[in-house]
Structure formats: structure tokens, C-alpha cells
LUMSEKOL-646349 format. One record per residue (C-alpha): residue number from 1; residue in three letters; x, y, z. Coordinates in Angstrom, 1 decimal, m for minus. Example, Ala and Ser with C-alpha at 12.3 -4.5 7.8 and 13.67 -1.06 7.14 Angstrom:
2
- 1	ala	12.3	m4.5	7.8
- 2	ser	13.7	m1.1	7.1
! end
This chain:
315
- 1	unk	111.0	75.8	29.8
- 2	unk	111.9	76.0	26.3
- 3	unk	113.0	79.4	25.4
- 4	unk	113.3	79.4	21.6
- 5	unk	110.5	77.8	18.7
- 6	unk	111.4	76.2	15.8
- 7	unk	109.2	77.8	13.1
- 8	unk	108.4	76.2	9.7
- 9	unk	106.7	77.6	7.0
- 10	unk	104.0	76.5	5.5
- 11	unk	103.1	74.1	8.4
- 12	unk	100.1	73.5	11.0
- 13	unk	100.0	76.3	13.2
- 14	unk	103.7	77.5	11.9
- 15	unk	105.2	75.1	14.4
- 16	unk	106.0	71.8	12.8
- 17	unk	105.6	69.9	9.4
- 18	unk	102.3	69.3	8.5
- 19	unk	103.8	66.1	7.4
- 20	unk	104.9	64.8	10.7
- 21	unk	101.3	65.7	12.6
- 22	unk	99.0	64.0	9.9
- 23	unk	101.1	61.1	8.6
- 24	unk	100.5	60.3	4.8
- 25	unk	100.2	57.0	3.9
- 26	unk	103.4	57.1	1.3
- 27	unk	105.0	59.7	0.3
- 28	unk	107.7	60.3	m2.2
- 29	unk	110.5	62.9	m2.2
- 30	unk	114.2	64.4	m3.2
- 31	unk	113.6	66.5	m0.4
- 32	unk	113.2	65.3	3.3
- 33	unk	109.4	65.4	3.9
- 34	unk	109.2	64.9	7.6
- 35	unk	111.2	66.8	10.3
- 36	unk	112.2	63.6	11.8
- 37	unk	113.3	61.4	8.5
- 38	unk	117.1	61.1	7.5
- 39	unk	116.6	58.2	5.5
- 40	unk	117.2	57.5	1.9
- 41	unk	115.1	58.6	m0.8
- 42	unk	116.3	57.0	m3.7
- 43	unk	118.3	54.2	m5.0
- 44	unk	120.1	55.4	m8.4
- 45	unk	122.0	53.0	m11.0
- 46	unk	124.9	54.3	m12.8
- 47	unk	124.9	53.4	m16.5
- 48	unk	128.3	52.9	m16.6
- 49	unk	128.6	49.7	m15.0
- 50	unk	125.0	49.1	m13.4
- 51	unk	126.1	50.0	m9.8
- 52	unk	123.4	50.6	m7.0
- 53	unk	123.9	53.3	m4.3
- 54	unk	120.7	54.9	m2.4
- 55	unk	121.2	58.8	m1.5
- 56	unk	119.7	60.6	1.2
- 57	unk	118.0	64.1	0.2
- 58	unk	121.0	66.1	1.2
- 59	unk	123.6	63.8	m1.2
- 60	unk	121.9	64.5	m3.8
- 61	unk	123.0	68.4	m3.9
- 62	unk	125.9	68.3	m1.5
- 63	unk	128.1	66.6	m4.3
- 64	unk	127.8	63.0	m3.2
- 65	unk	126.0	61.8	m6.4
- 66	unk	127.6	63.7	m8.4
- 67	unk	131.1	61.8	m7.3
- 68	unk	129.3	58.9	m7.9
- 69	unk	128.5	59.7	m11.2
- 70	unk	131.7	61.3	m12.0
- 71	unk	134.6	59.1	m13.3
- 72	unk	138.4	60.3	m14.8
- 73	unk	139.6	59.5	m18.4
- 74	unk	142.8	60.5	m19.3
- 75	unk	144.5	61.8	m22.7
- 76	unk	147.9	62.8	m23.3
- 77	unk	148.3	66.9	m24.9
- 78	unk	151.3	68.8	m25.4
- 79	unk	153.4	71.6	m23.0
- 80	unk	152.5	74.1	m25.9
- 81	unk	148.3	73.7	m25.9
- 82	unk	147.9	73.1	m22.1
- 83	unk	146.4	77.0	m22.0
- 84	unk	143.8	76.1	m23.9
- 85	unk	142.4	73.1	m21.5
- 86	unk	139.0	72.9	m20.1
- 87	unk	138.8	74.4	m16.3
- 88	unk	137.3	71.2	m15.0
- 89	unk	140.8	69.4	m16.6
- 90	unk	143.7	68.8	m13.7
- 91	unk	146.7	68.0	m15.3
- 92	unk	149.8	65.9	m14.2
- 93	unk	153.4	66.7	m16.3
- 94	unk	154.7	62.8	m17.1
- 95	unk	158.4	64.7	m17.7
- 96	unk	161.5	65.6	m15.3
- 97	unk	162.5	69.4	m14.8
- 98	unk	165.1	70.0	m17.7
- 99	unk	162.5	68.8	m20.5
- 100	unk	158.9	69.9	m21.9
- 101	unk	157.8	67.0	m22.3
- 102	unk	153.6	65.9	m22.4
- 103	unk	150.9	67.1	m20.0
- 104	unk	148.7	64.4	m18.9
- 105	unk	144.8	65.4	m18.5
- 106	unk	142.8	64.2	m16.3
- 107	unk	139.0	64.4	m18.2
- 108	unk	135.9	64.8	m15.8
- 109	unk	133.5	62.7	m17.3
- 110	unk	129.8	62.3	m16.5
- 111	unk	128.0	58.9	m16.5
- 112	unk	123.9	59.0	m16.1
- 113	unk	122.4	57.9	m13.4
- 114	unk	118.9	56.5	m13.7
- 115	unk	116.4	55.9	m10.2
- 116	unk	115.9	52.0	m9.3
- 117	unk	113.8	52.6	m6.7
- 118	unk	112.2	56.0	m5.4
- 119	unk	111.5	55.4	m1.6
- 120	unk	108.2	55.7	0.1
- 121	unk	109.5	58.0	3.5
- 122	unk	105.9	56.9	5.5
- 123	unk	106.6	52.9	4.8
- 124	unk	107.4	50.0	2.8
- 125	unk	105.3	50.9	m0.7
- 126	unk	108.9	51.6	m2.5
- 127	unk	108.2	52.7	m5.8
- 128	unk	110.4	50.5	m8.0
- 129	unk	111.5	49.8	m12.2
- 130	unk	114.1	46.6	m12.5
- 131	unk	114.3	47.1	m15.6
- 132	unk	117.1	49.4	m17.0
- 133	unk	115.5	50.7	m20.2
- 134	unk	112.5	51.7	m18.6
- 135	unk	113.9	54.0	m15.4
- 136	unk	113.8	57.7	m14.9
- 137	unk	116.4	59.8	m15.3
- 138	unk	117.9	61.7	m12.1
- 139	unk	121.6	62.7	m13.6
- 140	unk	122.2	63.4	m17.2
- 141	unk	125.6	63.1	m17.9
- 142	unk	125.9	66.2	m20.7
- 143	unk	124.0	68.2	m18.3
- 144	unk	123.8	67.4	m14.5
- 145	unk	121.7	67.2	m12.3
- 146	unk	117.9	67.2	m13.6
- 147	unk	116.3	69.7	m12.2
- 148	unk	112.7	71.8	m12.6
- 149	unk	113.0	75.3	m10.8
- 150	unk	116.1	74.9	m9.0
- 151	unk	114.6	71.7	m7.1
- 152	unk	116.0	68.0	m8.5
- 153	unk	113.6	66.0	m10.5
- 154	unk	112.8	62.8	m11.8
- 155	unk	113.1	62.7	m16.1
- 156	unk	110.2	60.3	m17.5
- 157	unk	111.0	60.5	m20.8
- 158	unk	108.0	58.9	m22.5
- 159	unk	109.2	55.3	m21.6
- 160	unk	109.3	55.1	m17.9
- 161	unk	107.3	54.4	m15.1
- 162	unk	107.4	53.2	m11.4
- 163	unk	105.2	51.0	m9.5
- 164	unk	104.9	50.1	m5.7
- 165	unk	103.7	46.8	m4.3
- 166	unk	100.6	47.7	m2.9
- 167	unk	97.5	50.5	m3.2
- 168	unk	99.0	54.4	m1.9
- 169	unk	95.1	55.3	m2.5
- 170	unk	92.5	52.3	m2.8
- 171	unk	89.5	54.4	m3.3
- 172	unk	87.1	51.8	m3.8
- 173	unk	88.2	50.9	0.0
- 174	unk	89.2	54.6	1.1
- 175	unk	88.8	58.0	1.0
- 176	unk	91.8	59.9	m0.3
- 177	unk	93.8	63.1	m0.7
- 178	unk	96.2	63.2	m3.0
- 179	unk	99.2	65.6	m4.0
- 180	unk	101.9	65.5	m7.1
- 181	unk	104.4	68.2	m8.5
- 182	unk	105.2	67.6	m11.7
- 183	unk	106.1	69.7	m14.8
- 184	unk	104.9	68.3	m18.3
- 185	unk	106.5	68.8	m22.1
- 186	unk	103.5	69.6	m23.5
- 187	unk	99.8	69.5	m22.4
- 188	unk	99.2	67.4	m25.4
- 189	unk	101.4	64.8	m24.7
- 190	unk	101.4	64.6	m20.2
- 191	unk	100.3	61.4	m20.0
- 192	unk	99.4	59.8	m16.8
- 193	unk	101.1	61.2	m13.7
- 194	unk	99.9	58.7	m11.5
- 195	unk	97.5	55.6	m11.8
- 196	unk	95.7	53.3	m9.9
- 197	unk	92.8	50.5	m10.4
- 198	unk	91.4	48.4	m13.8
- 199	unk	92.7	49.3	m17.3
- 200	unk	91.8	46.5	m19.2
- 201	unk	88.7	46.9	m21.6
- 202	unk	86.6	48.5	m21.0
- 203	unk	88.8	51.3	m20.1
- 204	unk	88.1	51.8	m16.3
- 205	unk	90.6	53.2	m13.7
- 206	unk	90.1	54.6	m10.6
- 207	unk	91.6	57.0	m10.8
- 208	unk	94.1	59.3	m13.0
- 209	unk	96.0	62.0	m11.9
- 210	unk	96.5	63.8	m15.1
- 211	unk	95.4	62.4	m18.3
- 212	unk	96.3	61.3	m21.7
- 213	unk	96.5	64.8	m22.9
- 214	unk	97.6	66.2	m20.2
- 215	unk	94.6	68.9	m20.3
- 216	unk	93.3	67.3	m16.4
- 217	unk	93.9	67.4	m13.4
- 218	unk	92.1	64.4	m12.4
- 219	unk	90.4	61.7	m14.6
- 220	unk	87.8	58.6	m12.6
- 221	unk	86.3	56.3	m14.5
- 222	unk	85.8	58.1	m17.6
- 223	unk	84.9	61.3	m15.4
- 224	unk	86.9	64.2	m15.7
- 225	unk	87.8	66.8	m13.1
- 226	unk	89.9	70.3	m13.2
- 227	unk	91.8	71.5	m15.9
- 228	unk	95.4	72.9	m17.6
- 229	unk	95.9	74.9	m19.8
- 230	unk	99.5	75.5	m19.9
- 231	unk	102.8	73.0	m19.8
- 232	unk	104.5	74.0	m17.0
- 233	unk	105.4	73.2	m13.4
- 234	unk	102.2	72.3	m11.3
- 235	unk	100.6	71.3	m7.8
- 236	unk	98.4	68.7	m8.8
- 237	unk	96.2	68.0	m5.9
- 238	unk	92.6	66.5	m5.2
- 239	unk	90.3	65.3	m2.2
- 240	unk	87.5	62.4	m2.3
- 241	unk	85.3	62.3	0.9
- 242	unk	83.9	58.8	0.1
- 243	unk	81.3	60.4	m2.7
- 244	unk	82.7	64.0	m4.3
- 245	unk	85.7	64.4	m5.9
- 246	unk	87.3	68.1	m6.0
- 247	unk	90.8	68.5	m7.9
- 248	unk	92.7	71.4	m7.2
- 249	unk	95.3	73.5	m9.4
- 250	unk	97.9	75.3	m7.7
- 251	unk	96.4	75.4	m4.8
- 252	unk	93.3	76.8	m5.9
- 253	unk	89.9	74.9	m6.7
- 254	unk	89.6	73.5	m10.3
- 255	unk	86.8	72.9	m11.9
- 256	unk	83.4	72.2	m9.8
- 257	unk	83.1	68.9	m7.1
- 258	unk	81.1	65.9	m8.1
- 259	unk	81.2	62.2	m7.6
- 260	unk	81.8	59.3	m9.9
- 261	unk	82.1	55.7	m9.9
- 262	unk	84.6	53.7	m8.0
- 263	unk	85.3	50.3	m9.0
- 264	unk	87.2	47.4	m7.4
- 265	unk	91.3	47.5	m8.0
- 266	unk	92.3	44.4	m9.8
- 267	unk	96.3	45.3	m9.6
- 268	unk	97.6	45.4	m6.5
- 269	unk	99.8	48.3	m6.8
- 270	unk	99.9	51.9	m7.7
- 271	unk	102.0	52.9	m10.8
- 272	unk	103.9	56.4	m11.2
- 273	unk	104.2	57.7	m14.7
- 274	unk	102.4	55.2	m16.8
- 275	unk	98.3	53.5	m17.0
- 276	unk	98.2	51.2	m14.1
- 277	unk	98.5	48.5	m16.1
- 278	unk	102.4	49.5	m17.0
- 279	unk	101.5	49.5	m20.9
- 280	unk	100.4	52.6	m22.1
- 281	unk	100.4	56.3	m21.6
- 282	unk	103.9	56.8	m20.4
- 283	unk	104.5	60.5	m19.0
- 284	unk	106.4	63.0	m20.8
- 285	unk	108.2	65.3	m17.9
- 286	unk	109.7	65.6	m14.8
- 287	unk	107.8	64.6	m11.5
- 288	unk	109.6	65.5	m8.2
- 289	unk	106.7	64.8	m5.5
- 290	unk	104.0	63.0	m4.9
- 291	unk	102.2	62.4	m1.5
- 292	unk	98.9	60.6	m0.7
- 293	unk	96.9	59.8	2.3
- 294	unk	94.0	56.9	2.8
- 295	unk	91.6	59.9	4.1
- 296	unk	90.1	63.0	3.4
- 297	unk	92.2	66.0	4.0
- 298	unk	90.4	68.7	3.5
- 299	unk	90.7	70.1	6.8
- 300	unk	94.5	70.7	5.8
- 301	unk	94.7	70.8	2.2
- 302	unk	95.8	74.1	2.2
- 303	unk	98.5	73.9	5.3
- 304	unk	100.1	70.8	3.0
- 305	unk	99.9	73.0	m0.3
- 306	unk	101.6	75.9	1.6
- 307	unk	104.4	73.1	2.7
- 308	unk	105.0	72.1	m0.8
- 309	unk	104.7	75.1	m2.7
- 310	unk	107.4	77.1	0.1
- 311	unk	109.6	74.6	m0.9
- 312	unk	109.2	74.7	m4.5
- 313	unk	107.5	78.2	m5.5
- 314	unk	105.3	77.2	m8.0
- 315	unk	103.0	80.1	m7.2
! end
């Protein structure tokens, strides 16, 4: 007999992750998002020297990326001006006991650390950028660790974007749930959160979480659904039982449900931050969760919101 219970917040029936009883089908993180997974959750690139090292969610507070990202450059001061050092400056005297002689400084210095890959924790869809100029930001080096709220972040700075190998949604073959913190600039300038489908002319995608303006919640094939007003950190979230779409604002209803038209993917792949072509409307923010599932959720929307906003108090 088990005498104690593990209770989570937030979770199906208070017992376990809602995460680890309905499995998504990707699902991307700085935090651990099942109970069970202790894998990594990113793969970060230091700009020094173009080094790779993947981080689990606990290395990346715990001081493990920051050492990574943290490299000593010396400079020679005098005995008389040591007072007036830095407190993150250790210093080493290069002189014997009977002279004054020079203090040696050991200068932390911080190197950014941009994401190579942001891993998928429910499979092999690895969101990925292999190219350098075009990678989010995790670590700036004249200000740490990029954060919204307290919680790390992913920077997409108006350049960047992701992409996986393969559909996370597929709603021409699928019914979906979808859910995405992010925190934009400015409403006018969000840009697409996350895309999926056919964006060459005419202009057609399945789907866009977000929009060009940033004023959506949800965009399908020229048909718009919820809205924001205000740039700030959000819980982007909408269902699609095979004809309605509903999107979802903080964990409330936005804007009415209604259906529009699916078209057939022609890319293969599912892009994070940019139109799913990888061309055009780059995202202006920070993004630190999205999870999606190849069904309709509806049943526990609001057990999964509760998950994700307990860990990041958005509302």
C-alpha cells in the first residue's frame, strides 16, 4: 500500500502530469514537460568558437550553461587601484612578500549562446537552424540568461526561425490541439509564432499561430480566429475537431468557433518563428513553449492550460 501521493498542480485529477497521461505528439520545452523525461532539451552553440553542448532543463538554471558560456581574460592593474575592481574579478598578486608589485585580474567574461536545435521531448521532430546567423538567442552575453517572467526563453530577434523534419500538426490529415507561450515586442510587429502548410502564391497556409501583426491568435487560410490586444506574455492555444476551429487566449475562449478550409501540406515540416516557407515573417519575441497533439483536446484543454500556466503565471 502506498502511503503518501505525489500531487501536481495543474494536472488530471491532481495526480500526475497531464502531459504524461495524454502524450502530445512533440512538444518543446526549457522546462521538463513529462514527470518521467530527463533528457535534453536543447543543443546551444557558443559564439565564441562554435562549440555544441545539449543541456537538460535543470543545466540551464543550476549554473551549467552558464560555465559554458563563461570564459576568463586577464589584465594586469596596480596594488594601489585593486579596491576599486569589479566583485565578479578574482585576483592573483604576480609579486613575492617584500614588494607591491601588480595584481593580476581574472575578468569573467560572457560569450552568447545561440539554440542549434530545440528538442522535441515526445519524439524525433527536433526543431533545428544550421545556420549560425539565423538561430535564437538563449544566453546574451551583456545580460544572461534570456528570460520572460522569471522562466528562460528563446530570443527570436526578427531573423530567426526553427523548423522540424516532419508535420507536429497536419491538419489536412488530423485534428489538432495546439499550445504556445510566447511574449511578443509589439502587436504590430509578432509575426508568425508557428507555421505549417503552403505559402507560395496564392498565400495559403494551414495554419498560423499568431499572425503578421501579431493582433491573432490564430490565422487558417486567410481565416482569422481570436484576438490580442496587448504585447505581452501569452497562452496561445486553439482546438480543431476536424471542421471548427476555436482559439483560446489565456486560457479563456477567443473570439467565436467556426471552420475554414484545410488544404494539402506541400512542406514536409513545421517551422517555429517564421512563414512555413522559412522566408518571411520572422517573429519578434521570446517563445519558451510550444506543445501540439494530432487530436482534439478539448476534453483537457483546460487541465493542460492549468499545467502551463502554474508553471509560468501568466494569469
Amino acid at each position: 500500500m502506498i502511503g503518501t501521493s505525489l500531487l501536481f498542480s495543474g494536472s488530471i485529477g491532481g495526480l500526475i502530469s497531464p502531459f504524461d497521461t495524454i502524450t502530445p505528439t512533440a512538444g518543446y520545452s526549457l522546462r521538463n514537460l513529462s514527470l518521467s523525461y530527463n533528457g535534453d532539451v536543447v543543443l546551444v552553440r557558443r559564439d565564441s568558437d562554435s562549440a555544441f553542448q545539449a543541456f537538460k532543463a535543470n543545466e540551464i538554471t543550476n549554473g551549467t550553461l552558464s560555465n559554458y558560456l563563461t570564459t576568463l581574460g586577464s589584465s594586469t592593474h596596480s596594488q594601489e587601484v585593486t579596491n576599486d575592481l569589479e566583485p565578479d574579478v578574482s585576483l592573483v598578486c604576480s609579486c613575492d612578500s617584500g614588494s607591491a608589485g601588480v595584481l593580476e585580474a581574472q575578468d569573467v567574461l560572457y560569450i552568447d549562446g545561440f539554440v542549434f536545435a530545440w528538442y522535441d521531448q515526445f519524439g524525433t521532430n527536433h526543431a533545428v537552424q544550421t545556420s549560425a546567423a539565423s538561430q535564437p538567442k538563449i544566453w546574451d552575453a551583456s545580460t544572461g540568461l534570456v528570460t520572460k517572467n522569471g522562466k528562460p526563453a528563446l530570443d527570436f530577434d526578427g531573423t530567426n526561425c526553427l523548423s522540424t523534419p516532419d508535420y507536429i500538426v497536419q491538419l489536412s490529415a488530423n485534428n489538432a490541439t495546439v499550445f504556445a507561450v510566447r511574449s511578443v515586442t509589439s502587436v504590430a510587429n509578432g509575426e508568425y509564432l508557428l507555421t505549417e502548410g503552403d505559402v507560395e502564391s496564392p498565400y495559403s497556409s494551414n495554419f498560423i499561430l499568431g499572425s503578421s501583426d501579431g493582433d491573432l491568435v490564430l490565422w487558417v487560410n486567410t481565416t482569422e480566429f481570436g484576438t490580442v490586444t496587448v504585447a505581452k506574455q501569452d497562452l496561445l492555444s486553439f482546438t480543431y475537431d476536424g471542421t471548427d476551429f476555436q482559439a483560446y487566449l489565456n486560457g479563456t475562449a477567443s473570439g467565436s468557433a467556426g471552420s475554414a478550409t484545410v488544404n494539402s501540406e506541400v512542406f514536409n515540416r513545421t517551422a517555429i518563428g517564421a512563414s512555413a516557407d522559412l522566408s518571411t515573417g520572422f517573429f519578434t519575441g521570446k517563445i519558451q513553449e510550444i506543445i501540439t497533439y494530432k487530436s482534439d483536446q478539448s476534453a483537457n484543454r483546460t487541465d493542460i492550460e492549468d499545467n502551463i500556466n502554474d508553471y509560468y503565471d501568466i494569469y
